[in-house]
C-alpha positions in Angstrom: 0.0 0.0 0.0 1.5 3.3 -1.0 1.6 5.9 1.9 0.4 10.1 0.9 3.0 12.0 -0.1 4.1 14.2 2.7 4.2 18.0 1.7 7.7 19.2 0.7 9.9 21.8 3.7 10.1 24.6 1.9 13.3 27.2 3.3 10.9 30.4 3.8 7.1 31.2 4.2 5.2 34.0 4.4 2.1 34.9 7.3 0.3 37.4 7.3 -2.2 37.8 9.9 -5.4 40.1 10.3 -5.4 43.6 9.3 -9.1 44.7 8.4 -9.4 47.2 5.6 -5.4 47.2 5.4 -5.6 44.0 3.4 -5.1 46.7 0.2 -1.7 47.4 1.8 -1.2 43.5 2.6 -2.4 43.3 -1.6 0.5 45.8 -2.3 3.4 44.2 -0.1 2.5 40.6 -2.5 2.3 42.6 -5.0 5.7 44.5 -4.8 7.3 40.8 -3.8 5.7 39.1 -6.6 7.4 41.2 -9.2 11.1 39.8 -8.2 10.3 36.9 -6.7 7.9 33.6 -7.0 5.8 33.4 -4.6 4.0 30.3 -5.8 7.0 28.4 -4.6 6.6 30.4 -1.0 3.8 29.0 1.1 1.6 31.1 2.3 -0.3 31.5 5.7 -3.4 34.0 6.6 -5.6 34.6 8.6 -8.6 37.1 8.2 -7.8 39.7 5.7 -4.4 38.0 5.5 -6.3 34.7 4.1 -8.1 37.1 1.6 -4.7 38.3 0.7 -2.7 34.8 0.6 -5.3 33.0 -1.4 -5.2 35.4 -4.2 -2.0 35.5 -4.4 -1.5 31.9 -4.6 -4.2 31.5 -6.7 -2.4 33.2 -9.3 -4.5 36.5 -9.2 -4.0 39.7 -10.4 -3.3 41.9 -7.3 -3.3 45.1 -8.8 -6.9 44.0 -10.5 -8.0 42.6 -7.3 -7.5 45.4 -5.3 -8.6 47.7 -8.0 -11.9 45.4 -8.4 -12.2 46.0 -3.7 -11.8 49.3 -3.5 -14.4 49.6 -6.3 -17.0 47.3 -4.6 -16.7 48.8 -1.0 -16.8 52.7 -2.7 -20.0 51.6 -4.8 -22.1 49.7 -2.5 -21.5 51.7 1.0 -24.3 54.5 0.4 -23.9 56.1 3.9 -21.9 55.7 7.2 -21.2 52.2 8.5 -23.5 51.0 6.0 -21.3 48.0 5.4 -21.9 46.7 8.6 -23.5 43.5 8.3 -23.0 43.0 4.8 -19.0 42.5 4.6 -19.6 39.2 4.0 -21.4 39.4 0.8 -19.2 42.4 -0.4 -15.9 40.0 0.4 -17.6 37.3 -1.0 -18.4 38.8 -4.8 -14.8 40.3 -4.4 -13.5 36.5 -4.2 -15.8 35.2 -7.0 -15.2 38.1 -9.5 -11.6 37.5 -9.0 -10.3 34.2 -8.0 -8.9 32.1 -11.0 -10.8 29.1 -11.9 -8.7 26.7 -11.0 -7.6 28.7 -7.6 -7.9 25.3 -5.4 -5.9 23.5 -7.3 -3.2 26.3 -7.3 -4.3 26.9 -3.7 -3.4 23.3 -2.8 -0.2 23.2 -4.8 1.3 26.1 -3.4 0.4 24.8 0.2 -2.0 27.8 1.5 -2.7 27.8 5.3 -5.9 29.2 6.2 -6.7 29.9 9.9 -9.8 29.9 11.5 -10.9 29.7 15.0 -13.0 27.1 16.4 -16.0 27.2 18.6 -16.7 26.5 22.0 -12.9 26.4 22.7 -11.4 29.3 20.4 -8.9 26.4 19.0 -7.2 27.9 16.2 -7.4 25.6 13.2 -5.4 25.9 9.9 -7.0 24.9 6.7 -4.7 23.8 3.5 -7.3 21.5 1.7 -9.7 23.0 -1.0 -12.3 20.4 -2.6 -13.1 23.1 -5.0 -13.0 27.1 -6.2 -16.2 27.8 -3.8 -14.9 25.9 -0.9 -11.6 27.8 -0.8 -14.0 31.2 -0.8 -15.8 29.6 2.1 -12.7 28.6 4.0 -11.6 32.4 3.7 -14.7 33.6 4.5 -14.7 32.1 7.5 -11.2 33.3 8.5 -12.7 36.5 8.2 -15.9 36.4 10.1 -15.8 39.0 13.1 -18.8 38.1 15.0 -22.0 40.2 13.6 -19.9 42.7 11.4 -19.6 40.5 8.1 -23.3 39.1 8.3 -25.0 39.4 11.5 -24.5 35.6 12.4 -22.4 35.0 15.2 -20.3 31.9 13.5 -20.0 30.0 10.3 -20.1 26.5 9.5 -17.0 25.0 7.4 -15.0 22.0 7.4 -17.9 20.5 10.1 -16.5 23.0 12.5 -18.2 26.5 13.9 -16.1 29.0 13.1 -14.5 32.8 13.5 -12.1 35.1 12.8 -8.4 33.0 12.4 -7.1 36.6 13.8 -8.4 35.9 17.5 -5.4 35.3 19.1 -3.6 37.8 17.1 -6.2 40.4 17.7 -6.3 39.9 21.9 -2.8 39.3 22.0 -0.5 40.0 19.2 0.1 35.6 19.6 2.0 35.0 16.4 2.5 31.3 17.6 -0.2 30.9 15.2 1.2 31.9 12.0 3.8 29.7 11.6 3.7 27.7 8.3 4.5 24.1 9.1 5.9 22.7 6.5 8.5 25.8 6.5 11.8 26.2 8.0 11.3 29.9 8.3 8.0 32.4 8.7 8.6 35.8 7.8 5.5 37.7 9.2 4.3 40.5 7.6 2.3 43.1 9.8 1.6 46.4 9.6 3.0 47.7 12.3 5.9 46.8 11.0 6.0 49.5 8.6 6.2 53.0 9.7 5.7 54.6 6.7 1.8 53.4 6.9 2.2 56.3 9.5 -1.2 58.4 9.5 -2.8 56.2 6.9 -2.9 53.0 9.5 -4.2 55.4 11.8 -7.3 56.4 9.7 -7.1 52.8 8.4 -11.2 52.7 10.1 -12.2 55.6 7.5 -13.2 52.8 5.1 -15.4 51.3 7.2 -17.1 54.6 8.0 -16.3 56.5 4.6 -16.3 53.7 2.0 -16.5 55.8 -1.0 -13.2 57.5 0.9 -10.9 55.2 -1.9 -8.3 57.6 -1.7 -6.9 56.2 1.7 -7.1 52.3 0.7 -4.9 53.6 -3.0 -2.5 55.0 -0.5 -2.0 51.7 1.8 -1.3 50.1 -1.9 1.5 52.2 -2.1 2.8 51.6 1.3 2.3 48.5 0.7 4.9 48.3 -2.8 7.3 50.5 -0.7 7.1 47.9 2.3 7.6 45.1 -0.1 11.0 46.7 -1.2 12.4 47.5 2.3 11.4 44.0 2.8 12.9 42.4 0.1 16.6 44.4 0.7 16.0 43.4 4.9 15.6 39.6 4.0 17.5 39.7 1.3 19.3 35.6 1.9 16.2 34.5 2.5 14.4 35.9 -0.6 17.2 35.0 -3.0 16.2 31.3 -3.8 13.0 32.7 -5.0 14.3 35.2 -7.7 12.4 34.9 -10.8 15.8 35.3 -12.7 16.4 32.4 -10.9 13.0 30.4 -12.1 11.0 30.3 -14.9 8.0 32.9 -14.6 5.1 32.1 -12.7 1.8 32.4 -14.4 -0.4 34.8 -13.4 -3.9 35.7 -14.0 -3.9 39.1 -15.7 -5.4 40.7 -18.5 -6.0 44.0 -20.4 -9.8 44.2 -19.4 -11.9 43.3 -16.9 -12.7 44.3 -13.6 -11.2 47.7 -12.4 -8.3 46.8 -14.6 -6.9 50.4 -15.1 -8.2 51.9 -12.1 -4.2 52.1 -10.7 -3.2 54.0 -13.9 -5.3 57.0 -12.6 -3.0 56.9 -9.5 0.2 58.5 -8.9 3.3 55.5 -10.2 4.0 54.0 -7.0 7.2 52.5 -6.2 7.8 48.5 -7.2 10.7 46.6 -5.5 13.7 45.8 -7.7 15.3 42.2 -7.9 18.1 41.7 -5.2 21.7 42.1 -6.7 23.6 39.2 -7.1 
């Protein structure tokens, strides 16, 4: 009888926890990294708006699209203050379905994705890396998202047989980042936001979206931080990051095109930096 195969160690990995409406800046950090490096052969580990990061990403996505395609969604269907309260959950959900590749489990699943939830009664963080299919994998992140009451009123979800919440818990009462270690990696490089101090007044107004959702200029400008971040990180870990050069690999394929959702909305914005390859 032939055993499974185990999953490969991989050197590095990349977590990124919870961040709210700063998953546009979490969008811009893969973003900026994506352009030097191949981050289909970096696992990837989220939780909340990190999972909504990390599985586009790995699914091959188009960040700049995909957080063109957000910030159009939460500025079009917020008609007055906090009006998004309660209905997150459907906004986040389109946002996955309008962008997600077809075949996003499988690339999911190859590229070993981690997402976390937490489950109920006894706030066990759980990580999910097994997607049957394109709308499982938009469940799984949905629940890794799902603050009590704010994405849909419901106090839990249901996935995997489990009740579920937010993967973030632990990170949100206690900044635990036991939790976002990938396991089959030898190395997690976190990415947080408070990590970067050039998110400065922007992370403190980072709730404006919430209350101001037609306010897009703030979320453009944590893309920005976000491709300046991703430079600063990829000079910082620099040995760690070299393996993955794409002048070292073929080019990964990713899901981009010349139309579709919100494609040129970033050309209206001010060039933002983009990380240049690490010398050799």
């Amino acid at each position: 009888m032939r055993m499974p195969d185990l999953p490969k160690r991989a050197t590095l990995s990349l977590g990124l926890p919870g961040a709210g409406v700063l998953v546009f800046w979490q969008l811009g950090v893969l973003h900026g990294l994506r352009q030097s490096f191949d981050l289909s052969q970096i696992p990837l580990l989220g939780s909340s708006s990190g999972a909504v990061a990390a599985s586009l990403a790995a699914s091959g996505a188009c960040l700049e699209q995909a957080a063109g395609h957000g910030i159009d969604l939460f500025k079009h269907n917020a008609k007055k203050r906090f009006s998004l309260v309660g209905s997150v959950g459907s906004l986040v959900s389109r946002w996955m379905h309008d962008t997600l590749p077809v075949d996003a489990a499988l690339r999911c699943r190859e590229s070993q994705i981690n997402v976390l939830v937490t489950t109920l009664p006894f706030l066990t963080t759980r990580t999910i890396s097994d997607f049957s299919s394109r709308a499982e994998l938009i469940r799984c992140v949905l629940a890794s998202a799902h603050i009590p009451l704010v994405l849909d009123w419901r106090m839990f979800v249901n996935v995997k047989g489990r009740a579920c919440i937010d993967g973030g818990l632990w990170w949100l009462l206690r900044r635990s980042l036991v939790e976002h270690q990938h396991a089959t990696a030898a190395k997690t490089l976190i990415i947080k936001p408070c990590d970067d101090e050039g998110l400065g007044e922007v992370h403190a107004r980072r709730h404006t979206i919430l209350a101001r959702p037609s306010d897009a200029g703030v979320a453009f400008e944590m893309w920005a931080r976000g491709l300046e971040h991703a430079s600063r990180l990829a000079e910082k870990h620099e040995a760690d990051l070299r393996p993955y050069l794409h002048a070292l690999r073929s080019k990964t394929h990713v899901t981009c095109s010349t139309a579709g959702p919100s494609s040129n909305l970033f050309q209206r914005q001010d060039e933002a930096k983009v990380p240049t390859s690490v010398t050799s």
